[in-house]
N, C-alpha and C positions, 0 to 999 in steps of 0.2 A: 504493500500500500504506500511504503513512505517511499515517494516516487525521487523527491530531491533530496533524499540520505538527510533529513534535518533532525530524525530522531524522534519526531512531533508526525501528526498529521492533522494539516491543514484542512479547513471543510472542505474543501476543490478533490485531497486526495479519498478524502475519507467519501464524500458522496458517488466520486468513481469507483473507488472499493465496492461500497453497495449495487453502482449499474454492474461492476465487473462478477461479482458473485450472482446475479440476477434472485435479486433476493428480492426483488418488486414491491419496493414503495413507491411511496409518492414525495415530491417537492417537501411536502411538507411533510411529512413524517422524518424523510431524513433530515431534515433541521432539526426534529423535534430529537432524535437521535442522538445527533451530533452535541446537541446542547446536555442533554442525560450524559453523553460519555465525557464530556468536559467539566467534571467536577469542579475542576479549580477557575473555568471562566475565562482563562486565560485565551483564549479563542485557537487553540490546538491543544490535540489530545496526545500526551504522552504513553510512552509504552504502560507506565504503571497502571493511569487509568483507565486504557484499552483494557489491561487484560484483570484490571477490578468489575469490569462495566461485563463481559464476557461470560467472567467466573462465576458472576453471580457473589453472594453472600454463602455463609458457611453452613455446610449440613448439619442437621440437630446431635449428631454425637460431636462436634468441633464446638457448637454451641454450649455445650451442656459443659464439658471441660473448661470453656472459659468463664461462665456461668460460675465452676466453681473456683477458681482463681480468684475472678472480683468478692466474692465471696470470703475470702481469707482473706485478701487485702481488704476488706471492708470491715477492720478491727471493733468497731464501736455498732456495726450493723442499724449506721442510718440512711444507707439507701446511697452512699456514693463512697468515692475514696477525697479526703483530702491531705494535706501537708502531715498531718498528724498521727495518721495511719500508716503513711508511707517512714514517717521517722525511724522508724526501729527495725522498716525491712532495707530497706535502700540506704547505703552508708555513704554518705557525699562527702566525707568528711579527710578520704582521698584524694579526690578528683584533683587535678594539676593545678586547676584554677584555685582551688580552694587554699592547695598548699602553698603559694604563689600570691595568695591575698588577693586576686582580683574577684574574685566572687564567697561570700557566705554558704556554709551547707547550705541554710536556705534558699538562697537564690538556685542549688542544683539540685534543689528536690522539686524547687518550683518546675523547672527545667524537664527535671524528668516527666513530672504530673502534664505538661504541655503536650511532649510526646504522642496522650494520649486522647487526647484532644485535637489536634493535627486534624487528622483525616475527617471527622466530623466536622470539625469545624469551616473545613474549603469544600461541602456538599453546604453547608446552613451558612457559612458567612459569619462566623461568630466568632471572636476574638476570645483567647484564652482567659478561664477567671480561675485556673491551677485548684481547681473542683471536677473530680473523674465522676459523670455517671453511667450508669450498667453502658446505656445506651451506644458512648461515645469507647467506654472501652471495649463493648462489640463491636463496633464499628471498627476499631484498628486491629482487632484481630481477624475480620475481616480481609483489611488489606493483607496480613502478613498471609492468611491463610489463602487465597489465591495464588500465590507464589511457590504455595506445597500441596504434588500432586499425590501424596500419601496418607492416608488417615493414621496409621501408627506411628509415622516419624513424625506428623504433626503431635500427638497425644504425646511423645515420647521429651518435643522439643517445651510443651507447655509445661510437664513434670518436673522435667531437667529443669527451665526459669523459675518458676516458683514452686519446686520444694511441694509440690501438691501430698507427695504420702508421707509428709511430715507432719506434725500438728504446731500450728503457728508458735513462733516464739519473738515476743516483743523486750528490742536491744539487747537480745543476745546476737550470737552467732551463727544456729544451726539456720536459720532461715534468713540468711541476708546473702540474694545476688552481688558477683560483684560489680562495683561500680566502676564504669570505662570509661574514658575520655570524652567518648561520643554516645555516653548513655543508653548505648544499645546491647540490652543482656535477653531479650529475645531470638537471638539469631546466632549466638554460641554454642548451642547444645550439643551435647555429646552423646549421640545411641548409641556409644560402643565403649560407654562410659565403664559397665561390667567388664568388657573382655580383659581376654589376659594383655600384657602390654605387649605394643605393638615391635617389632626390632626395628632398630634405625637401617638407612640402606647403607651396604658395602660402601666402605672409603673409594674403593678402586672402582665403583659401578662406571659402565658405559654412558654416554648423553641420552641413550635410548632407554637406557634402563632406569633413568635417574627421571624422565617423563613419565615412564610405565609406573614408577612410584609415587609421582606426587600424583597422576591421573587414578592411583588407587586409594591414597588416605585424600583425597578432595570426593571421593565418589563415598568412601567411608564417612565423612563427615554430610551424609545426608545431599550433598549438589551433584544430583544426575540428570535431570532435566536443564534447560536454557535458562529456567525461572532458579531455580536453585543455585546454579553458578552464578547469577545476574546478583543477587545477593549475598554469595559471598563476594562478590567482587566490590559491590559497594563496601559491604563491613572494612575489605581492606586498605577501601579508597578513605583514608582519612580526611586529609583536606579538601575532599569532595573536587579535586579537580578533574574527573572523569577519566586517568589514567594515575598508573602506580611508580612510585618513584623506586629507587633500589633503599629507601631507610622503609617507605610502604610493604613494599615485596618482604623483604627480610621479615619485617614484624610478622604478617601475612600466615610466613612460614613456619613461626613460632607459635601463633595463635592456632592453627589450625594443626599444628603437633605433626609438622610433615617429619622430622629426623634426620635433617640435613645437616653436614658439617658447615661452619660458614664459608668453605671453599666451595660446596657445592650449592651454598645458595646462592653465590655471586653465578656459578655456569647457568647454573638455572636461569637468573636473570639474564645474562647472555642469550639464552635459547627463546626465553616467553618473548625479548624485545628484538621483536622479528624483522624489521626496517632501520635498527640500531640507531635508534634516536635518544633513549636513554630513559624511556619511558614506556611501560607497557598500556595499550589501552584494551578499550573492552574486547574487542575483535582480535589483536594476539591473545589478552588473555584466553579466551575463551577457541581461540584455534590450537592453542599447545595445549590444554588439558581434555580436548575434545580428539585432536589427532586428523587422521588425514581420512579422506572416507574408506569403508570397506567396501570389501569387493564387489560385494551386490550393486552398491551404489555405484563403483567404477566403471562397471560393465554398462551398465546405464548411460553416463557422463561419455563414455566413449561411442555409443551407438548413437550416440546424437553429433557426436563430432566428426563419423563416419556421415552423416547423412548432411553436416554441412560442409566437410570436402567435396565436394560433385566431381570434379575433378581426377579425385585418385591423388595427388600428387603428393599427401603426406602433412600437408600442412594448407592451412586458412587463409584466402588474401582475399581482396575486394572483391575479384570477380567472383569467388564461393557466394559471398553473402549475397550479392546482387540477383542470386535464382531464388533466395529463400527470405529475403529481409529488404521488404518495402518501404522506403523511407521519400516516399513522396507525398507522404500524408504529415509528415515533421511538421510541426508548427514554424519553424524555422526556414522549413523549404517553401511552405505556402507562402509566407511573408517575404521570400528571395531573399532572405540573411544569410542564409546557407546554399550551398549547393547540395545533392543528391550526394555525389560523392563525399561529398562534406562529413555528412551525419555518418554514413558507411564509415569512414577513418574514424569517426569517436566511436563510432560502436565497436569496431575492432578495439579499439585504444581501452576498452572496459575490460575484455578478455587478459589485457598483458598488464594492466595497472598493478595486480596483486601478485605477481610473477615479478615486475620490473622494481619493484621498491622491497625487496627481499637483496640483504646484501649480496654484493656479486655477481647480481644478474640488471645492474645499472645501466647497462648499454644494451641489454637485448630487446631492447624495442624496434621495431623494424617494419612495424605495419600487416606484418601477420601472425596467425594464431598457428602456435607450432601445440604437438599433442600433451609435451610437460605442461606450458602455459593451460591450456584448457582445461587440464584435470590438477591446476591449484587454483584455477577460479573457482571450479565445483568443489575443492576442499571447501573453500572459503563458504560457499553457500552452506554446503552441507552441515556445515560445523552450528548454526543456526536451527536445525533441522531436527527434529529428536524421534519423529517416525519414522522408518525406512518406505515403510506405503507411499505416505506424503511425500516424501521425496520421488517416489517413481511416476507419484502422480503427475507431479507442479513437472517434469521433466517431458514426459509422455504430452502433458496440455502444450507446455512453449513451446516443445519443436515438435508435434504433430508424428509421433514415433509409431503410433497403432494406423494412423495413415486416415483416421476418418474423417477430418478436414478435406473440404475439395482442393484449395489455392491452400498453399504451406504458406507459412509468413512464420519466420522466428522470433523469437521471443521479444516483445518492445518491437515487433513489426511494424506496427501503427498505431500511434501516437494520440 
């Protein structure tokens, strides 16, 4: 849907998505849509809210579980949580700020109490008054719970937060999360918090084996869907700069108990920052613990690349695309900004972008889609992708691979 990679979709993308899925509304209904899935008003809809708006709200065992949480944090049982209740679970009295004098525990219990108010508050417009009720705190387990496609790692990740099969204890110990920098102790949990402990990896491991391991204790810590990595990836993103620096990464490593020597977390970071910029974003991250596609999926990626060589000759240039990929309908060529051949050289130019800024391979741009280039564009997709169906699907619809289209037009054919 997000046609210009903005990350957002604008009402233009999103009511194309609706004629493209031919899911038959009307004018007005998709306004009315668009406006439902833009909680925050902001006039585009973020991935979070797409896939809060999608998911729906939580099934009544996710309900009933946090049902009993507010419940324990609702010390005095009058019907909400405030500062007072939260004092003797939540210990602020850490926090860097605190240590550092620029902020009061109280100011970060306020903080915390906000948290949960957040999400209710950008559907109703309501500014925080650090008073939780039932309401607002289903409401945010809501969000976190559309981003977990499991009911037991979910029940498992609520138990782990608050200590649920303990019996409350106010200013001790046994029952106080700990408190983070970025006051996020819902998305730490540990399901494997029983096991025996895990071994660290061989000093001497391979780069391949040293990914084979962090892509097994990241899948152990509960992130094997796209939604599950998407949030650890923020937990590691500190400064919310939408990419991890190597003090980020490092931490990263340690939070999520990979077992890495610090020699091999620095190769690691070498590996994850895949354009050696210095900075991982969400697309290396989530291309190095995702991996390259399997076979099913290649064989796929490749009979589609077999059917836009027409040629035979091994590789992809203008005149392949020019029998399968219509670009006279370009907004750009209607308006003679472009030429035909124009758009043809960008569209090729989309095939080698993710090939070409991979170090090493800084010169190999040349105007045609050779068979490495095409199957690390399809990594790249794929790495997105958490069905193998849907992937054969979305692949079979772009290039017309079952043949039941009459006129072939490849993918972004027409405009």
């Amino acid at each position: 849907m997000d046609d210009d990679n903005s990350k957002s979709l604008n009402k233009a993308e999103f009511n194309k998505a609706l004629t493209d899925y031919k899911l038959g509304f009307t004018a007005g209904e998709c306004g009315a849509l668009f406006d439902y899935f833009d909680v925050d008003s902001s006039g585009t809809i973020s991935y979070d809210e797409f896939i809060r708006a999608v998911r729906g709200p939580m099934n009544m065992a996710r309900k009933k579980i946090v049902a009993q949480a507010f419940k324990k944090l609702d010390a005095d049982g009058n019907g909400w949580i405030d500062i007072n209740d939260v004092r003797g679970v939540y210990k602020g009295n850490k926090h860097p700020d605190v240590l550092s004098g620029k902020k009061t525990e109280d100011d970060i219990l306020r903080e915390f109490l906000s948290t949960f108010e957040l999400a209710h508050g950008m559907r109703n417009n309501e500014a925080p008054n650090y008073v939780v009720t039932k309401e607002e705190f289903e409401e945010y387990y809501n969000n976190v719970s559309c981003s977990i496609d499991d009911d037991m790692y979910f029940m498992t990740m609520m138990n782990s937060a608050w200590k649920l099969d303990q019996a409350p204890v106010r200013g001790g110990k046994a029952a106080q999360p700990r408190a983070k920098g970025d006051n996020n102790i819902f998305n730490r949990p540990d399901p494997a918090a029983t096991k025996p402990k895990e071994e660290d990896l061989d000093l001497n491991a391979s780069e391949e084996q040293l990914l084979e391991h962090i892509r097994a204790r990241v899948a152990a810590r509960g992130a094997r869907g796209i939604s599950g990595l998407g949030k650890k990836f923020k937990i590691a993103d500190d400064n919310r700069s939408g990419s991890l620096d190597q003090g980020e990464f490092k931490k990263a490593m340690h939070d999520f108990r990979i077992g890495l020597s610090a020699k091999q977390v620095v190769t690691a970071f070498r590996i994850f920052d895949r354009d050696g910029n210095g900075e991982i974003s969400f697309d290396e991250f989530l291309r190095s613990i995702r991996g390259v596609m399997n076979a099913a999926r290649k064989a796929i990626a490749m009979k589609a690349y077999k059917l836009m060589d027409s040629d035979g000759s091994g590789q992809v240039d203008i005149n392949d695309i020019r029998q399968t990929y219509n670009a006279k309908q370009h907004p750009d060529v209607k308006a003679g900004k472009k030429t035909e051949d124009e758009i043809l050289g960008e569209f090729l130019d989309t095939f080698e972008d993710h090939f070409c800024d991979m170090p090493g391979n800084e010169d190999a741009r040349d105007g045609k889609i050779s068979h490495e280039e095409w199957v690390e564009y399809y990594n790249n997709v794929s790495m997105s992708i958490d069905r193998d169906d849907y992937f054969e699907a979305m692949m079979t619809s772009a290039w017309n691979l079952d043949g039941k289209r009459a006129s072939k037009k490849g993918w972004g054919g027409e405009v």
